[in-house]
C-alpha positions in Angstrom: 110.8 53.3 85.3 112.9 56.5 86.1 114.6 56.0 89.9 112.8 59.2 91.2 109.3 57.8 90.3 107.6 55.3 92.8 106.1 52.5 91.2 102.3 51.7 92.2 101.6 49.5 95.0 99.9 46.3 93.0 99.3 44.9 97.0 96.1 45.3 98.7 95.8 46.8 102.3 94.6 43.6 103.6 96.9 40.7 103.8 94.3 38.6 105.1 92.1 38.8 102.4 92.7 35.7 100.6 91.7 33.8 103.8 88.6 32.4 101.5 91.4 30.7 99.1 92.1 28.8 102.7 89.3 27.0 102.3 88.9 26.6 98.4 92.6 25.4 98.6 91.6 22.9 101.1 88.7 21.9 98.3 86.1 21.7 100.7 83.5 24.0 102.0 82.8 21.9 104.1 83.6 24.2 107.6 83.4 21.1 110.0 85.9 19.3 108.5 88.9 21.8 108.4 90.4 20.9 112.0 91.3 17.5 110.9 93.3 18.3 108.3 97.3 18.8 108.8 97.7 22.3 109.5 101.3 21.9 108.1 100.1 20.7 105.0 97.6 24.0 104.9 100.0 26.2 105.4 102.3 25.1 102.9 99.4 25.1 100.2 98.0 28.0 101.1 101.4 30.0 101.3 101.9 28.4 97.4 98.7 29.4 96.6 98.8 33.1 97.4 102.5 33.1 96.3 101.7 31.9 92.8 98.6 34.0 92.3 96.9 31.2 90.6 99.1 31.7 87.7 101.8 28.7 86.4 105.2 29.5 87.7 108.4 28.5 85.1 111.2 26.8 86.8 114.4 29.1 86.9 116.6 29.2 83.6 119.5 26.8 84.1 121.9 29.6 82.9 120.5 31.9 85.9 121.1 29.1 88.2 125.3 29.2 87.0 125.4 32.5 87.4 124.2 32.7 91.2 126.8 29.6 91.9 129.7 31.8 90.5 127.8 35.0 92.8 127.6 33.1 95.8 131.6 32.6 96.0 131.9 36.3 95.1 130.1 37.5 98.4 131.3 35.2 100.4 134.9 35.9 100.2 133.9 39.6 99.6 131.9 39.5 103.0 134.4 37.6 104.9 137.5 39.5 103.7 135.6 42.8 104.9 133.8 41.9 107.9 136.1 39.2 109.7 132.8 37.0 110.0 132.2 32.7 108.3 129.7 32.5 106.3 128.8 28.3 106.6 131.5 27.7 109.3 133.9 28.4 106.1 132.1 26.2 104.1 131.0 27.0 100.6 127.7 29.2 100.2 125.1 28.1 97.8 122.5 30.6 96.7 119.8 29.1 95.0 117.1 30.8 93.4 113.4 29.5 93.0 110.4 30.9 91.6 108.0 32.3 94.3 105.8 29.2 95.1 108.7 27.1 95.6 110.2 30.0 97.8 107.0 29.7 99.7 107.1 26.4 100.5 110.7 26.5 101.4 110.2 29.1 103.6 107.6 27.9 105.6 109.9 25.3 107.8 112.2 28.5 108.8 109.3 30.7 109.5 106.6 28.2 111.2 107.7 27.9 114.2 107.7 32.0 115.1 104.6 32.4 114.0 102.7 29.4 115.0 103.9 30.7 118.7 102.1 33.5 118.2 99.0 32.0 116.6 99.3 29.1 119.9 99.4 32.4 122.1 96.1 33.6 120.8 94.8 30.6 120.8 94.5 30.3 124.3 92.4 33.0 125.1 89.5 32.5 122.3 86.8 31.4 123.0 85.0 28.3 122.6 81.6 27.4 120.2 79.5 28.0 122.9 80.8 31.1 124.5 80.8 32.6 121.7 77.3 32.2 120.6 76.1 33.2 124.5 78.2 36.3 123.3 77.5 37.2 120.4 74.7 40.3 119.2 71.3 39.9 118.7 70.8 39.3 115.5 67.7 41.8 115.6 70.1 44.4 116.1 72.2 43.8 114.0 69.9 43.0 111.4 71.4 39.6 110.0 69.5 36.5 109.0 68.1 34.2 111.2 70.5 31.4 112.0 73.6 33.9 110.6 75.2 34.1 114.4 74.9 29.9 114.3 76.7 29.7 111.2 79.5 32.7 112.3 80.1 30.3 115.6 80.7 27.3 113.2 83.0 28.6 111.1 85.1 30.6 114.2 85.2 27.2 115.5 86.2 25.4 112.8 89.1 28.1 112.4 90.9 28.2 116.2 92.3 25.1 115.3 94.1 26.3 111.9 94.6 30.0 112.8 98.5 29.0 112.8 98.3 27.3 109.5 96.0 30.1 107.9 98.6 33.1 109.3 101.4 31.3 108.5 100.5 30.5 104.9 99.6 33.6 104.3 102.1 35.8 105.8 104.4 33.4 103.4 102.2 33.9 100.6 102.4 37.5 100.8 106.2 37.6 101.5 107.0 35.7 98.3 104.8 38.1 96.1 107.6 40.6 96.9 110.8 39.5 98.8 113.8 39.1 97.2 115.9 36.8 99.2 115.0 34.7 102.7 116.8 38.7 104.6 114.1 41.1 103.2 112.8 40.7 107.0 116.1 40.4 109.3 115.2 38.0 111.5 117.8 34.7 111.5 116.4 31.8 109.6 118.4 28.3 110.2 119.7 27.4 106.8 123.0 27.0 105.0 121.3 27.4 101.9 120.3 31.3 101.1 116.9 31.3 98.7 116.6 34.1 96.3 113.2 34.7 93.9 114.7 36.0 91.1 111.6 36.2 89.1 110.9 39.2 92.2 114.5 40.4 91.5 114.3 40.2 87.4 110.7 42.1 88.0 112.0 44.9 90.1 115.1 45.0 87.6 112.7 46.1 84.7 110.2 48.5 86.5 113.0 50.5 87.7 115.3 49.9 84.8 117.7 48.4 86.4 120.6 46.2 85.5 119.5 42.3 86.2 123.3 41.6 86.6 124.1 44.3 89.0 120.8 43.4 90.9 121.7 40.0 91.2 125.3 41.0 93.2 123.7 43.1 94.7 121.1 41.0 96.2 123.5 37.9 96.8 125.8 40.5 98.7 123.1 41.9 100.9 122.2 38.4 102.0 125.3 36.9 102.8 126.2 39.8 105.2 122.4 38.9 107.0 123.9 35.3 107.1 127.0 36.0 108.0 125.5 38.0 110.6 123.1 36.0 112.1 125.7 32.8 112.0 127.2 34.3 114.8 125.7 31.9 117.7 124.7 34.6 120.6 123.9 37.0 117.6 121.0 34.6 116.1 120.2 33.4 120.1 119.5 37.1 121.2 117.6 38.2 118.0 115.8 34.8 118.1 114.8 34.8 121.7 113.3 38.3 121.2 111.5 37.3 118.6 110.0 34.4 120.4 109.0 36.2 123.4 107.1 38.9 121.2 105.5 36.2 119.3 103.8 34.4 122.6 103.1 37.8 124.5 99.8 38.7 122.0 96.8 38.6 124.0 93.4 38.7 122.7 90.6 41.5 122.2 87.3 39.9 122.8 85.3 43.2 121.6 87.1 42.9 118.6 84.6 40.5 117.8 81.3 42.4 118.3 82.7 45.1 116.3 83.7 43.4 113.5 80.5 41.6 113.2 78.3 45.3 112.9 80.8 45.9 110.4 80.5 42.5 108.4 77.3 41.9 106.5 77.1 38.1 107.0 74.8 35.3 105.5 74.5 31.7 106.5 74.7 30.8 102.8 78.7 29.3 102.0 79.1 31.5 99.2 78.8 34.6 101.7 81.0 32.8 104.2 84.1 32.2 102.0 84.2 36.0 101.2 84.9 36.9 105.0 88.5 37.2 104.4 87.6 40.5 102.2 85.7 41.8 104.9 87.7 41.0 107.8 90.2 43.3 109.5 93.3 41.5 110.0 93.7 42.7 113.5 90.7 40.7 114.1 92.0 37.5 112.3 94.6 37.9 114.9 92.4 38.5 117.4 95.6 40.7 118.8 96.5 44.0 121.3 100.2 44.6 122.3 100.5 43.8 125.7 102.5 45.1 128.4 105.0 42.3 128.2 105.8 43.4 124.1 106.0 46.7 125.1 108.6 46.5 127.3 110.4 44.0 124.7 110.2 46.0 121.4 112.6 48.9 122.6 115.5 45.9 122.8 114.3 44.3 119.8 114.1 47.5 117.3 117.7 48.7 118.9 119.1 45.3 117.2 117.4 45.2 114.3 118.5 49.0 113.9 121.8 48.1 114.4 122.3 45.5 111.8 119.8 47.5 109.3 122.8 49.8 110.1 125.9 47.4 110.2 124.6 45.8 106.8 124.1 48.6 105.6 127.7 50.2 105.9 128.9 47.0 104.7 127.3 47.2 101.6 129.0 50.0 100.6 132.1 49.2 101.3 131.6 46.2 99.5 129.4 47.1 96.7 130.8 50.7 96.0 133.2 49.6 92.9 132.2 46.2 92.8 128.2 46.4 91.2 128.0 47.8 88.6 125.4 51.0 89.1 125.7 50.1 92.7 124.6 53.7 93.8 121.4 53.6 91.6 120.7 50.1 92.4 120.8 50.6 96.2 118.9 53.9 96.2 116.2 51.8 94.3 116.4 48.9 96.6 116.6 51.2 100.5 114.0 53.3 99.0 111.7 49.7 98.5 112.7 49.0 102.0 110.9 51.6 103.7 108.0 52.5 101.0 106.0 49.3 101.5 102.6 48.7 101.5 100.2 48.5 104.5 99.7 44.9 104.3 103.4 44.3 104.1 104.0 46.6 106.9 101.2 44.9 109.1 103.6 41.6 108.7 106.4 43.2 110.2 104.6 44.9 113.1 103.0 41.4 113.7 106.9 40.0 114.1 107.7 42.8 116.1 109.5 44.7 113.6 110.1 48.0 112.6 111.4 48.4 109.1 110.4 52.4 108.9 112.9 55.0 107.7 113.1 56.1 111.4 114.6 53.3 112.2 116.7 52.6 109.4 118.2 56.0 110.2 119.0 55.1 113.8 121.0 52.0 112.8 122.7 54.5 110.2 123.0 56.8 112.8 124.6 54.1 115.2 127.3 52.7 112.8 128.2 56.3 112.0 128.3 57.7 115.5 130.8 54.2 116.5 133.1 55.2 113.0 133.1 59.2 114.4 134.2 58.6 118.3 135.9 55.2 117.7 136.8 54.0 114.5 135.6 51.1 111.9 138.0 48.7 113.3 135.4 49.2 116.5 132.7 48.0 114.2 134.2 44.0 114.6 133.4 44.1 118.3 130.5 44.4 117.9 129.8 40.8 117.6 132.2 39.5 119.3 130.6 38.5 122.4 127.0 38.4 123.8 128.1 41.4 126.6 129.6 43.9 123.6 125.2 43.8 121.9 124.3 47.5 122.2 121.4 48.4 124.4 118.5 50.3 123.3 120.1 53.5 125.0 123.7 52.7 124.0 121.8 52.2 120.5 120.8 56.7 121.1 124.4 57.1 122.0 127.0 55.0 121.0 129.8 56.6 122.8 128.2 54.7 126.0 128.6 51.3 124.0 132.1 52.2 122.9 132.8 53.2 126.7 131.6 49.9 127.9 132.7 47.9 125.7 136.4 49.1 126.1 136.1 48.2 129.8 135.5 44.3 128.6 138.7 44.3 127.3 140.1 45.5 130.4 
């Protein structure tokens, strides 16, 4: 594929919509039984499931495997000669790559715990069996079968209890289908081990025509900086504690319910009930509206994320630029992947608290640049140096005020 051409989104707009594999994973359509089983285990499967596609994966080509052990001590003492940071405390970085199943299932100790807060935080306000049915339409008016309301109840019932396991595997799932490495969403993630999915690299290699070599570099540089990054201790705390807070501030839409129900046309039969997830609007699955409490955290949130989108970013080429091979074709290829996703990959990043557009891609650039202009790039290594010199969001618009206040520290 020629590097001005876009390749076609093979992703549905609805990430939610394998939420009928949940149960056929779980081999049971049997709704009444799904709380007891370990919403752990479910996740994990599930998240395998969708990652796989239902197709057999091949385990990664030993020779692959050699090659990422020789790139791994290439960026690390590329990224710590250039940016001053320890990858591993100064030990030795392993990069290991996996097919996307086993990526999955990797993945889903690092990523659980985020977004089962979220799921617990919706939990709290749904409500139970028999609210619900007092609640729910006629089913004159809507014009359902008798007994259809009954069987909706049930099955909203038997699904509070695994919400966490059914987001979490899926929002796995989905981001194993197309990440690259554990940093395509920059968020810390507590491993000394990076995971790569070189199938996903090796794919996007040959639709853009692409060398798999220079990708690979490429790639392992891009997430060592992250982990460089986000081994700084108040670094990961401040990103981590944002994220958190965002994650248990969702509150619930009850009306969501009545609405989605006009819009559904459900049957009490099973076979009709394990195709909700095609129906189903994943707002509703999360049952979630951003409250006042995430409003007033996403402006600090999206001014960090901007600024290591940015700080990355810089280092890349600094790094990369005569080092990969084709690096300027390679990372026009992989920005431009960054910020042309697909709704359903977007709707995972909004649900973090993200925002991975080119708007804010640009600010981070825009940041760095700004810092290099008025300061200098030797100004660049303060900026982790200590939780007081993290930009604010309105340092973030103008970083002359960061590079002000930050010279006073030292004072």
């Amino acid at each position: 594929m020629d590097i001005n051409e876009t390749p076609d989104d093979e992703f549905d707009e609805n990430p939610f919509e394998q939420l009928g594999d949940f149960f056929k994973v779980i081999g049971s359509s049997d709704f009444s039984g799904i709380s007891k089983i370990n919403p752990n285990e479910n996740a994990r499967r599930l998240a395998m499931s969708i990652a796989a596609d239902g197709r057999p994966e091949t385990n990664i080509d030993p020779v692959a495997r050699m090659e990422y052990e020789q790139l791994a001590r290439v960026a690390q003492l590329q990224v710590e000669n250039k940016t001053g940071l320890l990858i591993n405390r100064g030990h030795p970085l392993v990069i290991e790559p996996l097919n996307r199943s086993l990526w999955a299932e990797r993945s889903i100790s690092s990523l659980e715990p985020l977004l089962s807060q979220m799921t617990d935080s919706l939990q709290e306000g749904m409500p139970d069996p028999e609210t619900l049915k007092e609640n729910l339409p006629s089913e004159d008016f809507l014009g359902l079968p008798e007994g259809a309301m009954e069987a909706f109840a049930e099955i909203f019932a038997a699904i509070v209890p695994q919400i966490s396991s059914i987001t979490t595997g899926t929002m796995v799932g989905r981001l194993a289908t197309r990440s690259l490495g554990s940093y395509d969403l920059p968020i810390p993630r507590n491993e000394d081990h990076l995971l790569v999915i070189d199938p996903n690299i090796s794919d996007f290699g040959k639709d853009w025509s692409l060398p798999v070599d220079g990708l690979r570099l490429w790639v392992c540089l891009h997430e060592s900086l992250h982990h460089a990054l986000f081994g700084v201790a108040h670094v990961n705390e401040a990103i981590s504690d944002l994220l958190k807070r965002h994650a248990s501030s969702f509150q619930n839409d009850p009306s969501a319910l009545e609405e989605q129900l006009n819009e559904m046309g459900i049957s009490p039969d099973p076979e009709s009930l394990l195709n909700i997830g095609e129906n189903i609007d994943p707002q509703f699955i999360l049952g979630a509206v951003r409250s006042a409490d995430q409003e007033e955290l996403l402006p600090h949130l999206e001014a960090l994320v901007a600024v290591v989108i940015g700080y990355v970013d810089y280092f890349m080429d600094e790094i990369g630029t005569g080092l990969v091979p084709n690096y300027s074709m390679i990372t026009e290829a992989l920005r431009r992947r960054r910020v042309e996703t697909s709704e359903a990959d977007r709707f995972v990043e909004k649900v973090l608290g993200l925002n991975l557009t080119q708007d804010q891609v640009d600010r981070g650039a825009s940041f760095v640049s700004g810092v290099i202009k008025w300061g200098g790039a030797d100004d660049l290594f303060r900026l982790w140096e200590d939780k007081r010199c993290l930009p604010t969001p309105n340092e973030v618009e103008n970083p002359r005020l960061w590079l002000a206040r930050t010279e006073l520290l030292d004072t």
